[in-house]
Every structure is written in structure tokens, then in C-alpha cells.
C-alpha positions as a Python dict, from the first residue, in 0.01 Angstrom:
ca = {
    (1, 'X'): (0, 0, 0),
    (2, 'X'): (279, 88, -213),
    (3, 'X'): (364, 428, -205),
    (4, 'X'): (256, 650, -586),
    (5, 'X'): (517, 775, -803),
    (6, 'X'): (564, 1185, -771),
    (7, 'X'): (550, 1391, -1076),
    (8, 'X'): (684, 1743, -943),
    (9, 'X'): (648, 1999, -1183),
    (10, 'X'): (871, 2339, -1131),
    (11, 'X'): (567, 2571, -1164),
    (12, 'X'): (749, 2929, -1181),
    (13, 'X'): (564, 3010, -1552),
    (14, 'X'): (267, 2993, -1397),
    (15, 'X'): (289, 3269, -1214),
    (16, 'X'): (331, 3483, -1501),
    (17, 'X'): (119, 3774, -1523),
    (18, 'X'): (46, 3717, -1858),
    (19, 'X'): (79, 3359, -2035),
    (20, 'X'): (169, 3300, -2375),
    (21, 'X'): (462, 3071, -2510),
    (22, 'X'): (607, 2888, -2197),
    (23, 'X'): (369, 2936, -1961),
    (24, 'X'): (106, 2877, -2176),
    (25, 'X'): (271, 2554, -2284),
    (26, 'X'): (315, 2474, -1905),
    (27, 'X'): (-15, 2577, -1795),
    (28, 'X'): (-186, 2356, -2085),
    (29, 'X'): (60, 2066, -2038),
    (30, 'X'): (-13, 2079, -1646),
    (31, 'X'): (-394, 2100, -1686),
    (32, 'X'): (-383, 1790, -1912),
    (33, 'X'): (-142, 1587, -1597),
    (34, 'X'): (-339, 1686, -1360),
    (35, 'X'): (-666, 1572, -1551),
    (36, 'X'): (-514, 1207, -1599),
    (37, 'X'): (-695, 925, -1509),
    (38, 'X'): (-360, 828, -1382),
    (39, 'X'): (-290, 1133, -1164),
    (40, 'X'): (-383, 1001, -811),
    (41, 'X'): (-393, 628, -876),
    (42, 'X'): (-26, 545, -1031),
    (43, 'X'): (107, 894, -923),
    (44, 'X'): (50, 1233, -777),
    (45, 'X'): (98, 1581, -936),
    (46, 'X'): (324, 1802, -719),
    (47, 'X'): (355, 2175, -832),
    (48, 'X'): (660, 2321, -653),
    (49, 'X'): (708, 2716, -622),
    (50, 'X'): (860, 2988, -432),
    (51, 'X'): (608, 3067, -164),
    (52, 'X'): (535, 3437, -290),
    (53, 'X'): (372, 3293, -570),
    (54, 'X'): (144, 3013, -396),
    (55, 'X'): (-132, 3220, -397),
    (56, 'X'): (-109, 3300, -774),
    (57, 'X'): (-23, 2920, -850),
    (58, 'X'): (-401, 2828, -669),
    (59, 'X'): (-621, 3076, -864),
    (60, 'X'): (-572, 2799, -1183),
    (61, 'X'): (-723, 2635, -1048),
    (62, 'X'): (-607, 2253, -1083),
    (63, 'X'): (-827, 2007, -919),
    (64, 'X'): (-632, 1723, -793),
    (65, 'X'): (-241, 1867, -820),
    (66, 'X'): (-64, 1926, -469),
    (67, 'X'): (135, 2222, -415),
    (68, 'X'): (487, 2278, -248),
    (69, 'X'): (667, 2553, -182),
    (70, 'X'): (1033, 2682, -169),
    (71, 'X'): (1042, 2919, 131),
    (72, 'X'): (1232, 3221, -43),
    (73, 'X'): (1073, 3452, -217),
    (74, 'X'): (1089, 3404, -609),
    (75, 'X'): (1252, 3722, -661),
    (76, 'X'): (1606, 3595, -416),
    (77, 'X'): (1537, 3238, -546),
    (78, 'X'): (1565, 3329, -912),
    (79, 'X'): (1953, 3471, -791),
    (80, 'X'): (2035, 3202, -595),
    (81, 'X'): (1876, 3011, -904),
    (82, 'X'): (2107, 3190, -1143),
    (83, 'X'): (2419, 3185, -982),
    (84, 'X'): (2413, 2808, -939),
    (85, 'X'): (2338, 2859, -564),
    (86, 'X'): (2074, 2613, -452),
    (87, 'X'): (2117, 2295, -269),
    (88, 'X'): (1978, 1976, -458),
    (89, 'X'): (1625, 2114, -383),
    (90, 'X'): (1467, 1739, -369),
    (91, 'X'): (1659, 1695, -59),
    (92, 'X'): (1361, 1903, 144),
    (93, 'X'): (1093, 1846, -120),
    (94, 'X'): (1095, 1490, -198),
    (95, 'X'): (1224, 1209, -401),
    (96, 'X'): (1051, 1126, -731),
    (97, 'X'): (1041, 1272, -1118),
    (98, 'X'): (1092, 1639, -1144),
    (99, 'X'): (990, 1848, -1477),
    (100, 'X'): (1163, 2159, -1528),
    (101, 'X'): (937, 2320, -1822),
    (102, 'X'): (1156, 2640, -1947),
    (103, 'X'): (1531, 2479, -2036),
    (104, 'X'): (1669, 2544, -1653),
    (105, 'X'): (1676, 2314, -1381),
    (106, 'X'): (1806, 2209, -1067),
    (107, 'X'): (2054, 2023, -881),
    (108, 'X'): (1905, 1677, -760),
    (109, 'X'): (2068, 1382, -571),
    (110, 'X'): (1782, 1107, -540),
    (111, 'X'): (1576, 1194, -847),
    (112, 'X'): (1504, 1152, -1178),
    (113, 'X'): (1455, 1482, -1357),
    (114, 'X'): (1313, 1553, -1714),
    (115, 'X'): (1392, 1933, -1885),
    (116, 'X'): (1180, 2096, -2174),
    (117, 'X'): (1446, 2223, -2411),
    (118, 'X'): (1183, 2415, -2695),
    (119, 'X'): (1428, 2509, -2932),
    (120, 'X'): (1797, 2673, -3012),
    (121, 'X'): (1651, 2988, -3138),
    (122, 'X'): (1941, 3147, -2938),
    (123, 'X'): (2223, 2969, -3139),
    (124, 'X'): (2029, 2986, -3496),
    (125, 'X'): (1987, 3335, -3470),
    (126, 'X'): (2186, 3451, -3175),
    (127, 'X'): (2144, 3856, -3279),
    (128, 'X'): (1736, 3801, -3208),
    (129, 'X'): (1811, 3783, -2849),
    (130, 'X'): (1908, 3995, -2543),
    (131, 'X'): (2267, 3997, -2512),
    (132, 'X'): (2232, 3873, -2160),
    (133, 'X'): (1964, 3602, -2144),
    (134, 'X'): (2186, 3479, -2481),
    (135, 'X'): (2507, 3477, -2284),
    (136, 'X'): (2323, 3301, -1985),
    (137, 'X'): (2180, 3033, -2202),
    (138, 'X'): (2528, 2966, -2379),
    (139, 'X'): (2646, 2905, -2063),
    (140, 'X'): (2446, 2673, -1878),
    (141, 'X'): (2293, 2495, -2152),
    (142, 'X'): (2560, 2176, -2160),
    (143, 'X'): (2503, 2182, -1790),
    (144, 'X'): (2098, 2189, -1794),
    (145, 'X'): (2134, 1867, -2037),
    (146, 'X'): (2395, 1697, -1825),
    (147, 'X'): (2162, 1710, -1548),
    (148, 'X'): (1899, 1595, -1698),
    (149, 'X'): (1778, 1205, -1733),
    (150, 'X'): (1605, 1295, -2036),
    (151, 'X'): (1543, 1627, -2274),
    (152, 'X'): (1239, 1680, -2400),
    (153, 'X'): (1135, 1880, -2684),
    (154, 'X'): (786, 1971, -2908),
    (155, 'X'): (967, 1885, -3228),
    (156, 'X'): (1121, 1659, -3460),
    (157, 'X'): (1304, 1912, -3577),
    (158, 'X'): (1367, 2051, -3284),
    (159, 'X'): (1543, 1690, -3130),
    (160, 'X'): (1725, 1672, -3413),
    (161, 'X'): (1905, 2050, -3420),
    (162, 'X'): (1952, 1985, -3027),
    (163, 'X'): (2130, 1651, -3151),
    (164, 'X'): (2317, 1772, -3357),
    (165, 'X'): (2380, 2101, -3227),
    (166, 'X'): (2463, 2042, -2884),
    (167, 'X'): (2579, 1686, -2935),
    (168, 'X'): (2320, 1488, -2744),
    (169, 'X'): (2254, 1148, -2763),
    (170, 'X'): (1959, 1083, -2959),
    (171, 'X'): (1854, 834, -2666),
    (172, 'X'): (1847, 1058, -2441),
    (173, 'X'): (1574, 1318, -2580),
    (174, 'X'): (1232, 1262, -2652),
    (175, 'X'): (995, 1506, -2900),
    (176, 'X'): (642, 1512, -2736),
    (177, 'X'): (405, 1695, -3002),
    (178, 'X'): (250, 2017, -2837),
    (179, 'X'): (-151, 2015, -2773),
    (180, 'X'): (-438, 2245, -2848),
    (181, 'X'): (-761, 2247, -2629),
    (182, 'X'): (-1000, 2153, -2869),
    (183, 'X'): (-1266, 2255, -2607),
    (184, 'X'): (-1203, 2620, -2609),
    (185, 'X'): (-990, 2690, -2980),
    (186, 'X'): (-1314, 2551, -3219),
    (187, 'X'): (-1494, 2755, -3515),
    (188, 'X'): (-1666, 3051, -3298),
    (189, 'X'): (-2000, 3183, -3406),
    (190, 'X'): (-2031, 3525, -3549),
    (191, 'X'): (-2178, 3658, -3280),
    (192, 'X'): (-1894, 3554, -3023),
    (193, 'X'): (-1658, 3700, -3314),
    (194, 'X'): (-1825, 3990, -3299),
    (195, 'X'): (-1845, 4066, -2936),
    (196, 'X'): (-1433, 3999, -2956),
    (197, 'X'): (-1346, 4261, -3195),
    (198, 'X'): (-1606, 4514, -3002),
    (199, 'X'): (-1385, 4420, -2671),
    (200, 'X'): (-1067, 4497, -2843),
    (201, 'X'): (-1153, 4779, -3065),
    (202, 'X'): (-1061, 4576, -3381),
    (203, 'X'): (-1302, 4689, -3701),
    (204, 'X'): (-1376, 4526, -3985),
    (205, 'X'): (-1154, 4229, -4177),
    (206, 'X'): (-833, 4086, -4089),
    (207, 'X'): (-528, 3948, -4149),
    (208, 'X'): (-437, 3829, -3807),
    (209, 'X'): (-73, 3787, -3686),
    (210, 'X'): (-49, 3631, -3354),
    (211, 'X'): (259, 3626, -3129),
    (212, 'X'): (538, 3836, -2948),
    (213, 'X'): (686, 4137, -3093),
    (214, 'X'): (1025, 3989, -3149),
    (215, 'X'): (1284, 3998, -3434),
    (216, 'X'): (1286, 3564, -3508),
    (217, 'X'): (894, 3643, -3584),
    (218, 'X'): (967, 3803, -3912),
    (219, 'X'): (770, 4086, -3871),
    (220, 'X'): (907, 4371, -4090),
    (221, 'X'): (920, 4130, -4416),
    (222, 'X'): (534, 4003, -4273),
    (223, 'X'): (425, 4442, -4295),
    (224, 'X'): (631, 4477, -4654),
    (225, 'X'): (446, 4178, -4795),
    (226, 'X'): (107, 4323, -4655),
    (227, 'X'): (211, 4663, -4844),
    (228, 'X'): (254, 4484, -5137),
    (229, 'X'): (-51, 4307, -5186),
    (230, 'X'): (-329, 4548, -5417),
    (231, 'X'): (-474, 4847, -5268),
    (232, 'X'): (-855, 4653, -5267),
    (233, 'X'): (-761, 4408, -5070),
    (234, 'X'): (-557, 4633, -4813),
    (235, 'X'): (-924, 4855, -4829),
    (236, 'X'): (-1096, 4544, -4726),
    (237, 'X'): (-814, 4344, -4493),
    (238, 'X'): (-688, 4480, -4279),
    (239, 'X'): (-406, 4359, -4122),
    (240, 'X'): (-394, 4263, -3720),
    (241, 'X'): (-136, 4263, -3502),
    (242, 'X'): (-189, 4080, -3158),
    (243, 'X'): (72, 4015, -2920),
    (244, 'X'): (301, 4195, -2676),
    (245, 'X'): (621, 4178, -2485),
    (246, 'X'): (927, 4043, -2669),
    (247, 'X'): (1274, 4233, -2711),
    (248, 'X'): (1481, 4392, -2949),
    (249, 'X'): (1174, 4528, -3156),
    (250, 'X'): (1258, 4879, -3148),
    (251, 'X'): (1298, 4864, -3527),
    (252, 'X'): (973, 4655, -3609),
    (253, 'X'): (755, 4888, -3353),
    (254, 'X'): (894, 5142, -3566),
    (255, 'X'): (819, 5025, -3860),
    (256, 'X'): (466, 4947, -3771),
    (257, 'X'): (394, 5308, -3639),
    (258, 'X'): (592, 5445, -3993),
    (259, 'X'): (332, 5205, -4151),
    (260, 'X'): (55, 5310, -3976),
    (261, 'X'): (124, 5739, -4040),
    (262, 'X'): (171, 5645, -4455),
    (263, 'X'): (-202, 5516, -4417),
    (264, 'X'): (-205, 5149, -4427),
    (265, 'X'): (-453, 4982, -4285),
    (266, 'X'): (-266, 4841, -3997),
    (267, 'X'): (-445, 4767, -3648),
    (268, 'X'): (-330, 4621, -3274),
    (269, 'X'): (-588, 4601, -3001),
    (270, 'X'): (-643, 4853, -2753),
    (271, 'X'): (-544, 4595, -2461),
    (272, 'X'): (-399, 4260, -2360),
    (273, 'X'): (-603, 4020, -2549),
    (274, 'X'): (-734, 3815, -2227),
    (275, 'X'): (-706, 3417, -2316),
    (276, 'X'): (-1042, 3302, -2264),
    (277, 'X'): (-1100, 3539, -2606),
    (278, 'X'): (-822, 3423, -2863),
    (279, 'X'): (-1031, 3185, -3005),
    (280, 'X'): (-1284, 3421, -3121),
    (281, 'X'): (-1020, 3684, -3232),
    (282, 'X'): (-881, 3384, -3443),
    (283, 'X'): (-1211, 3217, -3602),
    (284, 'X'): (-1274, 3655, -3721),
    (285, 'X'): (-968, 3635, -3873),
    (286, 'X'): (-958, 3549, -4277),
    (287, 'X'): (-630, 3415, -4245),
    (288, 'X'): (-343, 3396, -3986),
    (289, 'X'): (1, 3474, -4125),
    (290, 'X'): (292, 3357, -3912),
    (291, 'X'): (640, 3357, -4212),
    (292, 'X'): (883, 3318, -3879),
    (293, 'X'): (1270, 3246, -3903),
    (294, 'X'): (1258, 2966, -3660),
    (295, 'X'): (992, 2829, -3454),
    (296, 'X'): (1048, 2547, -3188),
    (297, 'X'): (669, 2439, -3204),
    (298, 'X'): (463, 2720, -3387),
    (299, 'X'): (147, 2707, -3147),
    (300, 'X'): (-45, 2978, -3277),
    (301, 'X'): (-60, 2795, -3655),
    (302, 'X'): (-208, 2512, -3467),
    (303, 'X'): (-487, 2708, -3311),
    (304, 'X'): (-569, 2903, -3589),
    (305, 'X'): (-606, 2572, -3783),
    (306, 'X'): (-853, 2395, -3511),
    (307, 'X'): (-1050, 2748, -3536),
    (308, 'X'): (-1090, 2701, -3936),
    (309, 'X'): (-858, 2986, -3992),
    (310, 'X'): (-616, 2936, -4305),
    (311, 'X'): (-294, 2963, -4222),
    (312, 'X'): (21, 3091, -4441),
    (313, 'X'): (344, 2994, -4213),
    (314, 'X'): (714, 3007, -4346),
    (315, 'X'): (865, 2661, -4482),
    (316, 'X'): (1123, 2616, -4232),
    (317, 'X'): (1162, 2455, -3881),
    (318, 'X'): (929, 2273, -3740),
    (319, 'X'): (642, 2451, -3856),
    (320, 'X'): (555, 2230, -4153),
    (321, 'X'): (529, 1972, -3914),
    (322, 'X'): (205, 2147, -3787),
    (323, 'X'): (70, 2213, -4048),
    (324, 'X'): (145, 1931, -4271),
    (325, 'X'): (-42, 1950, -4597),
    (326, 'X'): (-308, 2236, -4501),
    (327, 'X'): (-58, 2526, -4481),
    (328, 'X'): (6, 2772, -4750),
    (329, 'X'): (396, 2747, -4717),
    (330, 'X'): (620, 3037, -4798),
    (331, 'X'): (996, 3111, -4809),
    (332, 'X'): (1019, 3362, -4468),
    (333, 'X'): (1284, 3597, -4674),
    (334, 'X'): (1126, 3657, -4967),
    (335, 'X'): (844, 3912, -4921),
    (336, 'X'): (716, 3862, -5281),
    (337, 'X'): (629, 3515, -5196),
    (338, 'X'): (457, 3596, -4854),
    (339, 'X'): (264, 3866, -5028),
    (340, 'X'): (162, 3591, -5309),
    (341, 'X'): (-23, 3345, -5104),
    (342, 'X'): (-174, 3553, -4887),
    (343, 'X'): (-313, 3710, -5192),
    (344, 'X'): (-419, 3371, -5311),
    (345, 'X'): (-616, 3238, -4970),
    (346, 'X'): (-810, 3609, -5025),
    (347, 'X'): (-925, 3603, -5358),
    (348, 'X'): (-954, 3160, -5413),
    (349, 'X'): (-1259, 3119, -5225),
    (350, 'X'): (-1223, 2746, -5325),
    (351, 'X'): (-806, 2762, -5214),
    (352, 'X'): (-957, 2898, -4827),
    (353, 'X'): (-1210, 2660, -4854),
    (354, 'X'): (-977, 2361, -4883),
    (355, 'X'): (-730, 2518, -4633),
    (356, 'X'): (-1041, 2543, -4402),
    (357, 'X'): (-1108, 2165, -4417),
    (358, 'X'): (-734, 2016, -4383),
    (359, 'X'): (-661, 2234, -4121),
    (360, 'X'): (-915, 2126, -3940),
    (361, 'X'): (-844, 1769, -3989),
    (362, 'X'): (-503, 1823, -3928),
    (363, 'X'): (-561, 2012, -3592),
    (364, 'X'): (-721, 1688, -3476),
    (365, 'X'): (-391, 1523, -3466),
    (366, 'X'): (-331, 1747, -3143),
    (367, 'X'): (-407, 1728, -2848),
    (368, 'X'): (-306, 1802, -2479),
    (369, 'X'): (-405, 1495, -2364),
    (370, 'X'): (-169, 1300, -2581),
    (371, 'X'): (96, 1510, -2496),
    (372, 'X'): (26, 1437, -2132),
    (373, 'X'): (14, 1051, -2213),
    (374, 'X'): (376, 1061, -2383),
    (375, 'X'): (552, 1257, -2114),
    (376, 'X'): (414, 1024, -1796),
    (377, 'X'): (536, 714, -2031),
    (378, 'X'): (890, 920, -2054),
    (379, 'X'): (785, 955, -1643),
    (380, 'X'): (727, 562, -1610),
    (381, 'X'): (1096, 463, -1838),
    (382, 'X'): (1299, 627, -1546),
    (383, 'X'): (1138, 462, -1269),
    (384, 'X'): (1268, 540, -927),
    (385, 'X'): (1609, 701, -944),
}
């Protein structure tokens, strides 16, 4: 019996604490592999992590992957990691496909390896990022491509900056449409809703922005447009801020608490919002306002849209590939014009109404088991290395 192709998948997001953008990207991605009809017939699932973090890695429980692990702890093997110390690690782990999920990877000899490049946020707008994770990325990104058989990305847009940008051959990377689990992010019912906002501590209507604290997000322009819309509608809206972490937001934290003392009617939840409960937070929501910079994917458009939340995103990167045609599209640096449509999906019950419909159709078009399906076909072009 001929021996099955092995997918390994470097697993180190999912040990995150707390998943949103990459490791919830890997996590869903990973689900949707290991799910495969595929996975155990034409090839295994391999999840490969420092041994630390085993324990962490089996509480997602995923039903058919196998798990490896790197004995050093992933504290000393994110140094050795760093510093370009590790041996090619397939040597001790195995020969077959490896996927490196968050733009690093490793030295191989006798495989093929495939690396998730999301975007070049860090050379469009190199002052959003930490000084050091932006000088570590400028220098090993030319070396993460080189070692890679193929780049992967979530975008068109996204493969073509990283083309152009970083001079890679267009057949060499591969844009693979993120997914949304249409199981969990559908139109909740109000009583789900409501139990939600009683978790959270969030009263009343909403504007909801969802996403990291971060300066590429576009926050402060996002809280002057809010400001600017009339004084009924700030009465009656409120609007919601959800999402931690991030970096260099000492200004937009700022301005939110500022905002906050003047009297608008700005809100955050009292906690981390747990994941099993975004969906509800989203369907409460009468619209979901995301005018980033730059967005490599824009996932939380996506599952406002399969929720039947309107969305209002900014024009630019890939994010009116998302949305396509059921977006309200605005210009990210001009406040007047964020303030505008949001205005317009709150007081054109028809406009929402439409919105409500094409997003819906248009969330359709994604889906984490496609997204699955396209990378094992990139999996099955490199063969056995």
C-alpha cells in the first residue's frame, strides 16, 4: 500500500491564548483540512509544535489530525527560530508538504513547503508597526519566499502587491479566498442577541467595529465620523468597539477615552468577547463599520455580511473584493464620507434592506471548505519533493 502524502501544518497560532486574525485564520483553515474527505485516504494531517504547547494544541479538538512535537519549549524555540538557528526541522519530523501559516518558516532539505504571506501592511504603512517586528520582517521576508515552493496569499490584491512589491514570480504564488463558517456566523435570533449584549454589558443599539486596536484600522477618522453624524442618531446608536491587543494605539485609546468623558455615546465590552459569541454580537449590530488603510483579507466584513449585518468598509485593498457589490464603500481618509453612509444605512430602511440581502448572497461565495480544497490542490502540484 502506497504510503499517503503528509500535510504538516506549523501549528504555533494555535496556541494562542486568544485567536483572532492568524490564528483564527489557521484554526479555521485547519478545521476545514482536517474535515476533508481526503484527509486520511490521499493524505494525513500532521500538526507540528513545540511540546509545551501539545496540550493546548489537543483541547481543539481536531478529530482525525496527528500531532508532532519539537522537543524545546516554544519559548527557546521561538529564539533559536529567530536567529535562524534550527536545523532543517523535517530531517527528525518527516518528509512531505509543510504549511507555515504566519509569513515565517523553516529550513527544509527533503520537502516541499508552502508559506501564508497575508499582506505587506508592514511596507504600505511601515509607521503602523512596532519598530522591531517591522525591522524583523524587512529582513527575512526575501528569505521566507526563497524558501518557499509556493506563497500563498487570501487576496488578489494581495498576490499582486507581493508581485510587484517584493518581485515574485507570479507562478510562484497562489491567492486562496479566506472562509467563513457558515454554521456558526448566520442571522442570530433576538433572543441569542440579547443574551450577548447582557454577557458583555453592551446596552442598547450599535454601530459595531470589530478588530484590533491598531493604527492601519483607521480608528480615530472611524470615532470623528461617528461624532459627526446628528445628535439623534448618536442618542439611538451607539457606537461599539470590540477588539483588543494591537500596538501603537496609545493615541486612538486616547482618543476613545477623550471621546467617551465629552459624552458620546461610545461603548467596549466589559471582557474578551469569547468566540463562540461573535456571531450574536454581530447579527445585534445595525451595521459594522470597518474604513481600514489596508487590509490583507478583511475577515470581519465577511462575517458581518453572512450574519445580515450591513457593512460600510473603506474602498481600498482587498476589501472590495469581499464585499463586492453589497458594501457601502467609502474613501478611509475622508471622515465626511464615512460619516455619510453610515448615516445613509441608518435612516434608508430600504438602502439596509438591500445591503442585508447581497451581503448575504455574497457571503455564500465563502467558505472554509473551498479554501481547504484550493490549498491541498496547491498540496497535490508539488508532489513529492
Amino acid at each position: 500500500m502506497a504510503r499517503l502524502k503528509r500535510l504538516y501544518i506549523e501549528a504555533s497560532p494555535l496556541t494562542e491564548e486568544k485567536f483572532s486574525g492568524i490564528p483564527h485564520f489557521t484554526a479555521e483553515l485547519t478545521r476545514a483540512i482536517d474535515c476533508h474527505p481526503d484527509n486520511g485516504k490521499s493524505f494525513e494531517l500532521v500538526l507540528v509544535v513545540a511540546f509545551d504547547k501539545k496540550t493546548r494544541l489537543q483541547k481543539l479538538g481536531y478529530k482525525n489530525a496527528k500531532i508532532k512535537t519539537i522537543p524545546l519549549p516554544m519559548r527557546i524555540f521561538n529564539l533559536f527560530w529567530k536567529y535562524n538557528l534550527l536545523p532543517p526541522l523535517d530531517i527528525f519530523l518527516g518528509k512531505g508538504t509543510y504549511l507555515f501559516p504566519n509569513y515565517k518558516n523553516w529550513k527544509l532539505v527533503r520537502s516541499a513547503s508552502m508559506t501564508y504571506i497575508h499582506d505587506l501592511g508592514f511596507m504600505r504603512y511601515p509607521e503602523s508597526v512596532q519598530p522591531k517586528n517591522l525591522d524583523f520582517l524587512n529582513k527575512n521576508i526575501h528569505k521566507w519566499i526563497d524558501r518557499s515552493d509556493i506563497v500563498l496569499t487570501g487576496s488578489e490584491h494581495a498576490r499582486k502587491e507581493i508581485i510587484k512589491l517584493l518581485n515574485v514570480s507570479p507562478n510562484k504564488i497562489t491567492s486562496i479566498y479566506h472562509g467563513v463558517d457558515h454554521s456558526e456566523y448566520f442571522p442570530k435570533e433576538p433572543a441569542d442577541i440579547a443574551l450577548a449584549k447582557k454577557k458583555y454589558n453592551i446596552r442598547g443599539d450599535y454601530i459595531l467595529y470589530l478588530g484590533s486596536i491598531e493604527p492601519r484600522k483607521n480608528l480615530k477618522r472611524l470615532i470623528n465620523s461617528y461624532k459627526m453624524l446628528p445628535k439623534s442618531l448618536r442618542d439611538k446608536y451607539a457606537l461599539c468597539l470590540v477588539g483588543g491587543g494591537g500596538w501603537l494605539n496609545e493615541d486612538i485609546i486616547e482618543a476613545i477615552d477623550q471621546s467617551k468623558k465629552d459624552g458620546f455615546n461610545i461603548v467596549q465590552p466589559n471582557k474578551y468577547v469569547e468566540e463562540q459569541d461573535l456571531p450574536s454580537i454581530i447579527s445585534g449590530a445595525i451595521l459594522l463599520a470597518h474604513p481600514a488603510l489596508y487590509e490583507g483579507f478583511g475577515l470581519s466584513p465577511l462575517q458581518a455580511m453572512a450574519c445580515g449585518t450591513p457593512v460600510v468598509v473603506a474602498n481600498n485593498s482587498s476589501l472590495t473584493e469581499v464585499v463586492g457589490k453589497a458594501g457601502g464603500l467609502v474613501d478611509a481618509e475622508n471622515e465626511a464620507d464615512i460619516s455619510a453612509k453610515m448615516e445613509k444605512v441608518l435612516t434608508d430602511r430600504k438602502y439596509r434592506s438591500s445591503m442585508i440581502a447581497s451581503g448575504l448572497e455574497q457571503a455564500q461565495k465563502f467558505n472554509w471548505g473551498i479554501s481547504a480544497q484550493e490549498l491541498l490542490k496547491c498540496m497535490n502540484k508539488l508532489g513529492h519533493k
